[in-house]
C-alpha positions in Angstrom: -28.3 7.7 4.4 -28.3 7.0 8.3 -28.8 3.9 7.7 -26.0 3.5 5.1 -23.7 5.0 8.1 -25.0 3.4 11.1 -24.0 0.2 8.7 -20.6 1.1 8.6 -20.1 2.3 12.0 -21.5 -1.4 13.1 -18.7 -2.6 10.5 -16.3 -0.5 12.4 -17.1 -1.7 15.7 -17.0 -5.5 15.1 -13.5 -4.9 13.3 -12.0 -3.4 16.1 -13.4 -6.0 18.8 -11.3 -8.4 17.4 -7.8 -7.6 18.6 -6.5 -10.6 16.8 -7.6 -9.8 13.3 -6.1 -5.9 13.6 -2.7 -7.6 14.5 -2.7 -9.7 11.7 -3.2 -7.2 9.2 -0.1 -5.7 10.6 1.6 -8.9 10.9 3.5 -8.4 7.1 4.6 -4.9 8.4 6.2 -6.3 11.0 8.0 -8.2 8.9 9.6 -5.9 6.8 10.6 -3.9 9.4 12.4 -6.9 11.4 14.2 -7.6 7.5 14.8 -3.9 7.2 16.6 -3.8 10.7 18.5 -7.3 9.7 19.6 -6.5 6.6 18.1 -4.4 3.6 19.3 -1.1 5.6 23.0 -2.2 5.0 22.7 -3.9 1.5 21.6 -0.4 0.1 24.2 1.6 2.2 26.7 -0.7 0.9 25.5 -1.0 -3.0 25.8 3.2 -2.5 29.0 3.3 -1.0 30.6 2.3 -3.8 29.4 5.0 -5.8 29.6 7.9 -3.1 30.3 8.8 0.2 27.6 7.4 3.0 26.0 10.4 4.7 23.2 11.1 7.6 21.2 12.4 4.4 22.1 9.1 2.7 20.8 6.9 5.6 17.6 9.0 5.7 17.3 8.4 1.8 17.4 5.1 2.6 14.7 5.4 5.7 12.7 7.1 3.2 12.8 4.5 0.7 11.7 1.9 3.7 8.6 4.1 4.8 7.6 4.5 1.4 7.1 0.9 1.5 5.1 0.2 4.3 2.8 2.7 3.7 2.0 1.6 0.7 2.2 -2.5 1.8 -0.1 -0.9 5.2 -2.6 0.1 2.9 -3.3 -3.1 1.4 -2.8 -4.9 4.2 -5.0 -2.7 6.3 -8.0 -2.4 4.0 -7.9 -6.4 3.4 -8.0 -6.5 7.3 -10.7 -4.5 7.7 -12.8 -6.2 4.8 -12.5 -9.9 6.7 -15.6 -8.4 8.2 -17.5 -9.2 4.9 -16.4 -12.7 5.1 -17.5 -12.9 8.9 -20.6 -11.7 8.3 -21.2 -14.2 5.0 -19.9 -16.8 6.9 -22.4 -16.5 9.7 -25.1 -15.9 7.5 -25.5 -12.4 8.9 -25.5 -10.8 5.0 -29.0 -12.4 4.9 -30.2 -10.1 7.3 -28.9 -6.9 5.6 -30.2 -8.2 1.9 -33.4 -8.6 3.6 -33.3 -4.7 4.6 -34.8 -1.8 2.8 -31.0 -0.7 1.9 -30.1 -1.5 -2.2 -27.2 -4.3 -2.6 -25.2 -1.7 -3.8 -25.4 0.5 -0.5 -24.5 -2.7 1.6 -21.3 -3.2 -0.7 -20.4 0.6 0.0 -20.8 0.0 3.4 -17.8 -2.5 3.6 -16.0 -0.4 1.3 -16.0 2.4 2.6 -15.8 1.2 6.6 -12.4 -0.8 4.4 -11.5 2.6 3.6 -11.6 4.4 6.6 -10.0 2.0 8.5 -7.1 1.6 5.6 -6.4 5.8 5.8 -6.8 6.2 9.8 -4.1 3.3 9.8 -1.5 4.7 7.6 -1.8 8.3 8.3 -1.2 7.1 12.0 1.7 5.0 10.6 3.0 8.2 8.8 2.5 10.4 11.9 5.2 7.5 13.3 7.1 7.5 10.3 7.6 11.6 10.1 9.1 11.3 13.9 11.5 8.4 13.1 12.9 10.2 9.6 13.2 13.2 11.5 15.0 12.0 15.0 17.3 9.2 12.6 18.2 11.7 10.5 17.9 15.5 12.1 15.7 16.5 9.0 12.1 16.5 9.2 9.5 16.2 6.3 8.4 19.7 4.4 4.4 20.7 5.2 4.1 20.5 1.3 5.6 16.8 1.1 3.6 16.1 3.6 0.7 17.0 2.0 1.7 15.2 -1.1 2.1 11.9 0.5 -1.4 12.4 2.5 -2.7 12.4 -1.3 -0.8 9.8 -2.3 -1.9 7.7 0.9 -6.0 8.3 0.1 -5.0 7.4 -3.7 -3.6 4.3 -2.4 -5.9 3.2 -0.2 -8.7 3.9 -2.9 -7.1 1.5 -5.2 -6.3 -0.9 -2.2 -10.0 -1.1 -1.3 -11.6 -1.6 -4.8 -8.9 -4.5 -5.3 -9.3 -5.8 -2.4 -13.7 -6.4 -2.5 -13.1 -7.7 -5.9 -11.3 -10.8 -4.5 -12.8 -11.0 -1.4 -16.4 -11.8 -2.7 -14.6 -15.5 -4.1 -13.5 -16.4 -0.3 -16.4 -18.1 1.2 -14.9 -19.0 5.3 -12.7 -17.9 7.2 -9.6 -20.2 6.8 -9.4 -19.2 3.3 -9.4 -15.5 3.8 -6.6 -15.8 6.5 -4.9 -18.1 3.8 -5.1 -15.5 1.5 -4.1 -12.6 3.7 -0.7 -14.4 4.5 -0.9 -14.8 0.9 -1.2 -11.1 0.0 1.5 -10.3 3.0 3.7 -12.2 1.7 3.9 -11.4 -2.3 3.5 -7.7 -1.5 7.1 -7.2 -0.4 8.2 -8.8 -3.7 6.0 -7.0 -5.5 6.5 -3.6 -4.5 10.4 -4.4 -4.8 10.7 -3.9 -0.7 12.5 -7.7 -0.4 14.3 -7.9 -3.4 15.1 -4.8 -5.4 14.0 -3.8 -8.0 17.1 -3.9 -10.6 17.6 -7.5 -9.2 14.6 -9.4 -10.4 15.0 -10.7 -14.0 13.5 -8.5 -16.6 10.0 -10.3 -17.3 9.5 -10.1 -13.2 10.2 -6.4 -13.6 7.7 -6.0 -16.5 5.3 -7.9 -14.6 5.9 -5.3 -11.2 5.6 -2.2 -13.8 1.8 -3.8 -14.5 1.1 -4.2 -11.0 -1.1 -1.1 -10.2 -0.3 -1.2 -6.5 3.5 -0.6 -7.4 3.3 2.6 -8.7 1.3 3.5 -5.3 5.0 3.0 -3.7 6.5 4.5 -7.1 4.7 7.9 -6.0 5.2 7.6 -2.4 9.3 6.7 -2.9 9.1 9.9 -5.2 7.6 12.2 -3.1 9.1 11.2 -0.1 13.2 10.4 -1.2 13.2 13.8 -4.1 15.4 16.2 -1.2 17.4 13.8 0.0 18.4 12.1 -3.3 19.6 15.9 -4.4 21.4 16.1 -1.3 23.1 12.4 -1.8 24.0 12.7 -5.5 24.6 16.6 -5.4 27.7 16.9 -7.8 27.4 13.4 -8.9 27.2 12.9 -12.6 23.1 12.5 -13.5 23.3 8.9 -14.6 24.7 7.6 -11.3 21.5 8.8 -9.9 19.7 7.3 -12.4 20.7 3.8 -12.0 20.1 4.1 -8.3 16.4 4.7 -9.0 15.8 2.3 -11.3 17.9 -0.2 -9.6 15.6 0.5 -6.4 12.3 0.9 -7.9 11.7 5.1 -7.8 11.5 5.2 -11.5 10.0 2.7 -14.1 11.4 2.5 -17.2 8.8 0.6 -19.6 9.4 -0.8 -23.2 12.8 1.9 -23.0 10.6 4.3 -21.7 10.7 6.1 -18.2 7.2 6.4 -16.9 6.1 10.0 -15.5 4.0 10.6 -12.1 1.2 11.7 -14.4 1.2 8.3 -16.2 1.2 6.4 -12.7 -1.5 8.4 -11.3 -3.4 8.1 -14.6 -2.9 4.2 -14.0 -4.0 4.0 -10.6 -7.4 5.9 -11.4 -8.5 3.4 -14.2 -7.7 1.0 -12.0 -9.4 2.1 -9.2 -12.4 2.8 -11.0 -12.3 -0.6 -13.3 -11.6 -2.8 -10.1 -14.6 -0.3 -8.4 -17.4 -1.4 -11.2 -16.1 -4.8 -12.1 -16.7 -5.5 -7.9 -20.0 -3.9 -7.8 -21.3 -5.8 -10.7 -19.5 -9.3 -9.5 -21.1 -8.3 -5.7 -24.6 -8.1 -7.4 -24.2 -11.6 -9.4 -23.2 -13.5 -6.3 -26.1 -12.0 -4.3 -28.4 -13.2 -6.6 
């Protein structure tokens, strides 16, 4: 076992001596914020406006909505980040070394996932600890301990699922221009797919279907949920249910499948089987490619 550890602290180190390769992991965050700041803020204020009156709690609704979203973008982004150490290594033949240790080939893939891991839950629970400040100066209402604690749940869930997805693709890039080709990739298509460029109610109806499959979208399902429940009883208080409704479907807090609307148990329940599918089907692809 001190071996397995002083494996990923080694991971940990090289990842974080590359300045360059942090930044870019945060490069699609910084996107969506610059869009945010742009022009998604005032799209949704104005698509609300017309239904009721725009608020301080409505503007933190919408905050809410935006943080939701890059928590759950960060920890794909992050985890993918920190696994480009896998490909650095295979690229410069340094894997050989470690196959050539006493460690099993399983214990070397934990080390990446796991050092992938850490580095994807230190990132966004510092990028929450930012987040709680901003939701609470922009809008004078700060997060409950017991939300909170819900989303620091939600955020290890997340980054779970982000890791195992994550070491099942990254075993098929073989240098380093293709693993930066497929991070912009992954930067890029996670803001459609997680409805943070386009909502959700937008996108024609087989797009939506194909979002609803998407396992990492019900990561910022749970975290729009968890995060936006007060204030969305604060901005619809007195409004009749349905208005309330449409604005969560329109904007991606609730799924509603085959005419169905999908409970948090049923998301979780998803994310779990994936998690664990993505887990075994990348240990067993992991041991086939070492072979």
């Amino acid at each position: 076992m001190t071996a397995f550890w002083q494996l990923v602290f080694r991971h940990q180190k090289v990842f974080r001596r590359d300045k360059m390769q942090v930044f870019f992991s945060l490069l699609s965050i910084i996107i969506v914020i610059a869009l945010y700041i742009v022009f998604l803020q005032n799209m949704q204020l104005d698509a609300i406006a017309q239904v009721t009156t725009v608020t301080d709690a409505t503007k933190a609704m919408v905050n809410e909505w935006l943080v939701a979203g890059l928590l759950s973008m960060m920890a794909v982004t992050t985890t993918l980040g920190a696994f480009g150490i896998f490909v650095q290594d295979r690229d410069g033949h340094v894997s050989i070394d470690f196959l050539t240790s006493p460690m099993s080939r399983i214990a070397i893939q934990l080390s990446y996932v796991v050092h992938a891991w850490m580095i994807g839950l230190l990132s966004t629970v510092l990028a929450l600890s930012v987040c709680i400040v901003f939701l609470g100066v922009t809008s004078g209402s700060w997060l409950t301990i017991g939300t909170i604690a819900e989303v620091l749940g939600l955020l290890t869930l997340s980054v779970l699922l982000a890791s195992a997805c994550n070491m099942l693709v990254i075993v098929f890039l073989q240098s380093q221009q293709a693993f930066s080709t497929f991070a912009t990739l992954v930067g890029t298509l996670l803001g459609f797919l997680c409805g943070i460029y386009i909502p959700f109610g937008v996108v024609p109806s087989f797009i939506q279907t194909a979002i609803m499959y998407f396992p990492i979208s019900h990561t910022t399902l749970l975290l729009r949920q968890a995060l936006m429940e007060d204030s969305m009883a604060s901005v619809f208080m007195g409004a009749p249910a349905s208005e309330q409704l449409s604005y969560m479907l329109q904007y991606g807090v609730v799924y509603e499948l085959h005419g169905t609307l999908l409970s948090t148990t049923w998301s979780v329940v998803y994310i779990v089987a994936w998690t664990v599918g993505l887990g075994i089907a990348g240990a067993l692809l992991f041991m086939y490619k070492k072979r």
